[in-house]
C-alpha positions as CSV (number, residue, x, y, z in Angstrom):
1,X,119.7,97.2,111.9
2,X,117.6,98.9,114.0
3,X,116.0,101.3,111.2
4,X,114.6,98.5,108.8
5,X,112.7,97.0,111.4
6,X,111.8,100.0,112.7
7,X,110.9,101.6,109.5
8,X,108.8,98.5,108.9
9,X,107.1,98.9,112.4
10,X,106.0,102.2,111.4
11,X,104.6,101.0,108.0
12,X,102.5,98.3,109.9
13,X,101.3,101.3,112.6
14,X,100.5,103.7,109.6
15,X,98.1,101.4,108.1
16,X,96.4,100.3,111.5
17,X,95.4,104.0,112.1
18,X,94.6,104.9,108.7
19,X,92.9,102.2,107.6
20,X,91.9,99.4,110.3
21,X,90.8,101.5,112.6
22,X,88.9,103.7,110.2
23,X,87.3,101.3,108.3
24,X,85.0,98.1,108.7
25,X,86.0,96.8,105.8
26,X,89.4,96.3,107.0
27,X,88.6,95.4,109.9
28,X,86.7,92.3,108.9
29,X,90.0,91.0,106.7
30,X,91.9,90.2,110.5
31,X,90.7,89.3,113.6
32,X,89.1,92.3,115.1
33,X,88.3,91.1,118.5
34,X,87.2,93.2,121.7
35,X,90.4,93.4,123.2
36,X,92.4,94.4,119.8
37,X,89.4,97.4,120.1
38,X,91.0,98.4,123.4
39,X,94.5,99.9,123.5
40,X,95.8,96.6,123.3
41,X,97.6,96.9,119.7
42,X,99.0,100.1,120.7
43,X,100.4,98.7,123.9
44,X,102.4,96.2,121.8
45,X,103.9,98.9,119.0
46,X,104.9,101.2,122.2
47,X,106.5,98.5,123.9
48,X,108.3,97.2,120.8
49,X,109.5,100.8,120.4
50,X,110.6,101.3,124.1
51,X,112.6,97.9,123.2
52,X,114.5,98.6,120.2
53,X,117.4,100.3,121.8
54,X,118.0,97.7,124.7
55,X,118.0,95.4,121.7
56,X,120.0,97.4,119.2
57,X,122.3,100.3,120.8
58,X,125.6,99.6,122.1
59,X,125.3,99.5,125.8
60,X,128.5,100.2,128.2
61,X,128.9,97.8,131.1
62,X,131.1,98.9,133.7
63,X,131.1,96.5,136.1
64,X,129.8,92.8,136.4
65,X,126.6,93.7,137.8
66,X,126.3,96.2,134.8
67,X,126.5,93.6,132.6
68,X,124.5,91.1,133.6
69,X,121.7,93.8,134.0
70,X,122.2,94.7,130.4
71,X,122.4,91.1,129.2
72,X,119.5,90.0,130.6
73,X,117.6,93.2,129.8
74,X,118.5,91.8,126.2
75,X,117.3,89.0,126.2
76,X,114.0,89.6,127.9
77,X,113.6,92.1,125.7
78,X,114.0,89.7,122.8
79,X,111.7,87.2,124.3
80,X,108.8,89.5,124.7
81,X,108.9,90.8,121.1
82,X,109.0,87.0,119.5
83,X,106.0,86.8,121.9
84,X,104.3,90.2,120.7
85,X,105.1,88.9,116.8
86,X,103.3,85.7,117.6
87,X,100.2,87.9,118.7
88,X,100.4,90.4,115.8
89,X,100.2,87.4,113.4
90,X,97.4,86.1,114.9
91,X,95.7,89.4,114.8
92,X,96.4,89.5,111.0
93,X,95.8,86.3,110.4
94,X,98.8,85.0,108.9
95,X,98.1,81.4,109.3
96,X,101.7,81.0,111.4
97,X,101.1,79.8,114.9
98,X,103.8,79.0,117.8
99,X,104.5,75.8,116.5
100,X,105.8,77.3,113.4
101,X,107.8,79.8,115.0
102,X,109.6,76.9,116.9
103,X,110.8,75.6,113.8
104,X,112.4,78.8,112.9
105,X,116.3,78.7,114.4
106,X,116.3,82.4,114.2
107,X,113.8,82.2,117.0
108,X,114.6,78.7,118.8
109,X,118.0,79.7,119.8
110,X,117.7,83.1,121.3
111,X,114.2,81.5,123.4
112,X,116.7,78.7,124.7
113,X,119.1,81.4,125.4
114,X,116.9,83.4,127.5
115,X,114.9,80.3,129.0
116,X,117.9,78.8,130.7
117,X,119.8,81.9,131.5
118,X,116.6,84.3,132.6
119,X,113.8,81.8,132.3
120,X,114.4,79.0,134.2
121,X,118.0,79.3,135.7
122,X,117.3,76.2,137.8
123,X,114.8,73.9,136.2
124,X,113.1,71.1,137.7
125,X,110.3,68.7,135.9
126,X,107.9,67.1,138.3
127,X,109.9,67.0,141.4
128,X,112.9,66.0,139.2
129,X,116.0,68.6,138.8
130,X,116.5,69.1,134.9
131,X,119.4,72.3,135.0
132,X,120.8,75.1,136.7
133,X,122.6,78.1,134.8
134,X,125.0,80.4,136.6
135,X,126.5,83.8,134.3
136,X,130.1,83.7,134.2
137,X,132.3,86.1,135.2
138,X,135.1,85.8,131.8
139,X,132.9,86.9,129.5
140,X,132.7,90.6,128.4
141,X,129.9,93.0,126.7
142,X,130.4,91.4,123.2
143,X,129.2,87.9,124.3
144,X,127.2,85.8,127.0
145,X,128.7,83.7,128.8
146,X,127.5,81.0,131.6
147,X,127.9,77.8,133.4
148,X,125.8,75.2,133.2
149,X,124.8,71.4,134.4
150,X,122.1,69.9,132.6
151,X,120.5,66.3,132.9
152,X,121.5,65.3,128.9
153,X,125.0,65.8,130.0
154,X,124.8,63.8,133.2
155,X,125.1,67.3,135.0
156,X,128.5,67.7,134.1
157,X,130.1,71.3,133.7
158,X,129.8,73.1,130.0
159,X,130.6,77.0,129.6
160,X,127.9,78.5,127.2
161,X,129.5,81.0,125.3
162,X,127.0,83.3,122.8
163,X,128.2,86.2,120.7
164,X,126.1,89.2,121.4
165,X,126.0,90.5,117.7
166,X,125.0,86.6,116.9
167,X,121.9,87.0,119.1
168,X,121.1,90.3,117.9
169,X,121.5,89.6,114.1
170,X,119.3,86.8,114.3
171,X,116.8,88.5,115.9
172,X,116.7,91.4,113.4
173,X,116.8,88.5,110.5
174,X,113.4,87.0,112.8
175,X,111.4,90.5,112.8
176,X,111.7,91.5,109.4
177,X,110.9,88.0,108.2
178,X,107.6,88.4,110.0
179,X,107.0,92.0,109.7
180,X,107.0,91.2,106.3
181,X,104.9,88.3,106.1
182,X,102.6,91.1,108.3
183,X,103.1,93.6,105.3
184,X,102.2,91.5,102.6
185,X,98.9,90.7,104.1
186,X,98.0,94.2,104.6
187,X,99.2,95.1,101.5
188,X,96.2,92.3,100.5
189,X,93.8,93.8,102.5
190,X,94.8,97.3,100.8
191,X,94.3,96.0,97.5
192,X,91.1,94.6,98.5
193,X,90.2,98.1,100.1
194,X,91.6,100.3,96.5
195,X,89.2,98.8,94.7
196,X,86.4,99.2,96.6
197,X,87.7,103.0,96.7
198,X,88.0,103.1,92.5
199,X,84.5,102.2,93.2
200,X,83.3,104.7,94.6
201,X,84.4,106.7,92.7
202,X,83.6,105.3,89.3
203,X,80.0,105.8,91.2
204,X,80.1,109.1,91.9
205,X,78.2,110.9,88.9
206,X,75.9,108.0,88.2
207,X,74.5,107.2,91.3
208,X,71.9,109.9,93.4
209,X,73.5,111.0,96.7
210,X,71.3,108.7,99.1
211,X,72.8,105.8,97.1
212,X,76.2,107.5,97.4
213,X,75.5,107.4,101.0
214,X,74.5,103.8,101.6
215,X,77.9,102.8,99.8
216,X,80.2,105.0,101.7
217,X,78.2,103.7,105.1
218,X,79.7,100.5,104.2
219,X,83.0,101.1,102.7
220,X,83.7,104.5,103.8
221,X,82.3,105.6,106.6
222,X,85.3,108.1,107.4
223,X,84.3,110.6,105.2
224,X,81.2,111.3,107.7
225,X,83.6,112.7,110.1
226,X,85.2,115.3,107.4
227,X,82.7,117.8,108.7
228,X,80.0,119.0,111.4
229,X,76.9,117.9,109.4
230,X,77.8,115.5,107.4
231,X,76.1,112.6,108.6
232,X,73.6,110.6,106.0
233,X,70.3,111.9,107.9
234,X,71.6,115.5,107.6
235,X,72.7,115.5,104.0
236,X,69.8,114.3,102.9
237,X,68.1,116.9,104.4
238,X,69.8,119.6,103.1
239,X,69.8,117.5,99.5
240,X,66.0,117.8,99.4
241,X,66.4,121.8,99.6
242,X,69.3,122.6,97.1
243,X,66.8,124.6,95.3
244,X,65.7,127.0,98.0
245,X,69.0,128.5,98.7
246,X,72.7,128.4,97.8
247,X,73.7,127.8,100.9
248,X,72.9,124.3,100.8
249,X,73.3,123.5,97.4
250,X,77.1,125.1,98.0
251,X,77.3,122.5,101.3
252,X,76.0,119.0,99.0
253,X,78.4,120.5,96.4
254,X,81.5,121.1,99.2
255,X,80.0,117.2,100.4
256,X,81.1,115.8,96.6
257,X,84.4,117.9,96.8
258,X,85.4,116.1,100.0
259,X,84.2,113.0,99.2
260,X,86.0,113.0,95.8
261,X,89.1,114.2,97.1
262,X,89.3,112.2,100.3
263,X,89.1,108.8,98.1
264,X,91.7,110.1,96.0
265,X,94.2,111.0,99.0
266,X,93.2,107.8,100.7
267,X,93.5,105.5,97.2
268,X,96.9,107.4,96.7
269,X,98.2,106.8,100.5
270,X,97.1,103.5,100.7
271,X,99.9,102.6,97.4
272,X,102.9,105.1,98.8
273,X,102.8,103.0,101.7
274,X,104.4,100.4,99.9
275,X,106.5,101.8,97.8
276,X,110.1,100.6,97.9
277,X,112.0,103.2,100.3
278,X,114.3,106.1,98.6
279,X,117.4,106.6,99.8
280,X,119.7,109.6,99.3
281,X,122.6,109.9,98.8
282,X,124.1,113.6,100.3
283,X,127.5,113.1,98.7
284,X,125.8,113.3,95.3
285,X,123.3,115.7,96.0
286,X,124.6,119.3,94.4
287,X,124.5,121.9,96.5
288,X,122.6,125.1,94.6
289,X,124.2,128.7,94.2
290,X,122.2,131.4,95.8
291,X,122.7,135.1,94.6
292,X,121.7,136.9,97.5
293,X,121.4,140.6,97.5
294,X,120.9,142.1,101.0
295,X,118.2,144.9,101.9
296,X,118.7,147.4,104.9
297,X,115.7,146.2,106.4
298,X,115.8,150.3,108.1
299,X,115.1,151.1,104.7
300,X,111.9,149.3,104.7
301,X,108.7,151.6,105.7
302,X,106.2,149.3,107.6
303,X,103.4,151.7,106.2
304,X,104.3,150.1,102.6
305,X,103.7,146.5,103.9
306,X,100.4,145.4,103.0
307,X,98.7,142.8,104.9
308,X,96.2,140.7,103.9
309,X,93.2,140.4,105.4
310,X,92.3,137.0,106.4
311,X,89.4,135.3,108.3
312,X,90.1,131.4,109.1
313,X,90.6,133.2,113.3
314,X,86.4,134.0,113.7
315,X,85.8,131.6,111.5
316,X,86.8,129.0,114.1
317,X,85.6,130.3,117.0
318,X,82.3,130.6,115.0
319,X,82.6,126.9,114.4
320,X,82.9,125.7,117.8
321,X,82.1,129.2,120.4
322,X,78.4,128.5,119.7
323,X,76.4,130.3,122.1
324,X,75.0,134.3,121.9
325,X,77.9,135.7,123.8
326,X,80.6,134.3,121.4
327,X,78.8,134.4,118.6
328,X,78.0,137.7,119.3
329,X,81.7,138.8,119.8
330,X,83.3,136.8,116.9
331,X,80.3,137.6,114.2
332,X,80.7,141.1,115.3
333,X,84.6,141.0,114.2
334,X,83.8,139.2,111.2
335,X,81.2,142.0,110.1
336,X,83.3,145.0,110.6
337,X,85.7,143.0,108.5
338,X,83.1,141.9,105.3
339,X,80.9,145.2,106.1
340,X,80.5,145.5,102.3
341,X,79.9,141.4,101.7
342,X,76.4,141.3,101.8
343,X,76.3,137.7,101.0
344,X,78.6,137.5,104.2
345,X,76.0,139.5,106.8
346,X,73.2,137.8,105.9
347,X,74.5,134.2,106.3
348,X,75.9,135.8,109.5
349,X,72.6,136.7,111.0
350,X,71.0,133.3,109.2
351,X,73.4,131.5,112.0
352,X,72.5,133.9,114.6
353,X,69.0,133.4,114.2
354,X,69.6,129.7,114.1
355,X,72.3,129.0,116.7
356,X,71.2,125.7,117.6
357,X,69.8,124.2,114.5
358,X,72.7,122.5,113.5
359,X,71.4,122.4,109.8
360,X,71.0,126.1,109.2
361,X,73.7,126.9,111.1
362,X,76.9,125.2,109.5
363,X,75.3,125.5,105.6
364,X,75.2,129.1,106.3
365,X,78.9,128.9,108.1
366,X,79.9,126.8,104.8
367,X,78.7,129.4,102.4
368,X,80.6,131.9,104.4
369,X,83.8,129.9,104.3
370,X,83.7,129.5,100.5
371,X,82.9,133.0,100.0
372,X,86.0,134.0,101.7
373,X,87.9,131.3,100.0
374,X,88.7,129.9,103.5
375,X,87.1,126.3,102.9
């Protein structure tokens, strides 16, 4: 029970970080308030998560106090998350408020369970004594049990008795109704946000890069944080001077690459999410035959193993050690290693020469990258 809803948790998180959170354009599709822009969403996923196994494991009671603990750690539990689902479709918009909630038995029951037992044990109405509910001592783990007097009986004795599994299975038939009523509303807002994407991207060869800009501004502003200058003012900068160099035709050119494939990752993402769930099945899975032939690794002579050389280490210290010192240190390793790449040493000493000109520095560091084929 526990891994539906919890699967389906995890589906509404994955598309609150990469996509609500990222985007404006999602954002305006629920109700994106000041304290949902705090930690105040998270909050709720980490507390339905620290939840799920009071609700849904087993739990050993060996001795009265152990149960009661357990079942009233239960039912709180349950009675916080119907509260939580009530404020994550209100944050979605899902046009269901309390009222319809109340109307849900799924819901009604285990509320009137915990209000009596852990709510409101004794219960008075404006001076005037309503209930009082006492647990019982002949029940056992699989069920709740309690005394109660109650003013719609004329206060005389009733034993409560609920079945444990009962009260769990109706809450895990309450949370995936919702989740899913969740689900399908982002999957909504998804569809809304795929098409702008296939827009985009239809836009792409036909529209100059300023006007390419302006659109992502609005529906994509993500891909601005792909790399260190790729903010509109920058790229249109180093647009205007494609023809005086190759290192920044090669970074507007890298800018297109990213941009192309980071609508096609996020236009791809946005429908696996809601693909229907594959399941498999290890009994019918066939195990394959391996033919193994084993080497005296003695026999192997470290002189014949080649390494390759690679570069991605001083690359990244150049990307973020930037003052003379490091630079200084980590360009001098990355000389001695492309001593014959000319293109490599004098983009090197381009960046040297322009430490802090943000600009001149990373086109220069991009050229280098794709040179080396470490992009």
């Amino acid at each position: 029970m526990k891994e539906e809803v919890t699967y389906k948790l995890d589906r509404i998180a994955d598309i609150w970080n990469s996509f609500i959170w990222e985007y404006e354009f999602c954002k305006k599709k629920i109700k994106f308030t000041p304290e949902v822009q705090t930690n105040y969403f998270g909050d709720i996923l980490g507390y339905f998560q620290d939840t799920f196994d009071i609700i849904f494991d087993n739990r050993n009671s060996k001795s009265y106090a152990d149960r009661f603990s357990n079942q009233i750690s239960l039912l709180q539990s349950i009675y916080v998350q119907q509260d939580f689902i009530e404020e994550l479709l209100i944050i979605f918009k899902c046009g269901i408020n309390k009222g319809d909630l109340k109307k849900d038995s799924n819901y009604l029951i285990n509320r009137e369970i915990r209000n009596e037992l852990v709510g409101h044990p004794i219960r008075k109405h404006k001076g005037q004594f309503i209930s009082s509910c006492l647990f019982g001592y002949n029940g056992g783990s699989d069920k709740i049990v309690y005394l109660r007097y109650h003013k719609d009986n004329d206060y005389k004795f009733e034993s409560m008795e609920y079945a444990v599994s009962e009260i769990i299975h109706r809450h895990k038939d309450f949370l995936n109704k919702y989740f899913d009523k969740i689900l399908i509303k982002l999957k909504k807002i998804l569809t809304d946000f795929t098409k702008e994407i296939e827009k985009i991207e239809s836009l792409i060869d036909k529209k100059s890069l300023e006007e390419i800009l302006k659109i992502s501004e609005v529906f994509y502003e993500s891909i601005f944080e792909y790399d260190f200058i790729y903010d509109k003012e920058s790229l249109l900068k180093i647009n205007k001077r494609k023809e005086e160099h190759k290192r920044y035709e090669n970074l507007i050119d890298k800018f297109y690459q990213d941009l192309r494939s980071s609508l096609k990752e996020k236009r791809e993402y946005a429908v696996e999410l809601f693909e229907p769930r594959k399941r498999i099945e290890n009994n019918d899975v066939e195990k394959p035959i391996f033919d193994i032939n084993f080497v005296d690794a003695s026999q192997i002579s470290r002189d014949n193993i080649e390494r390759p050389v690679t570069y991605h280490y001083e690359l990244g210290k150049l990307a973020t050690k930037r003052n003379p010192m490091d630079f200084d240190f980590f360009g001098g390793c990355l000389r001695r290693k492309c001593s014959e790449n000319e293109l490599v040493l004098n983009e090197l000493d381009h960046m040297e020469s322009n430490i802090y000109n943000d600009i001149e520095y990373f086109t220069a560091y991009r050229l280098i990258c794709t040179e080396l084929n470490e992009d």
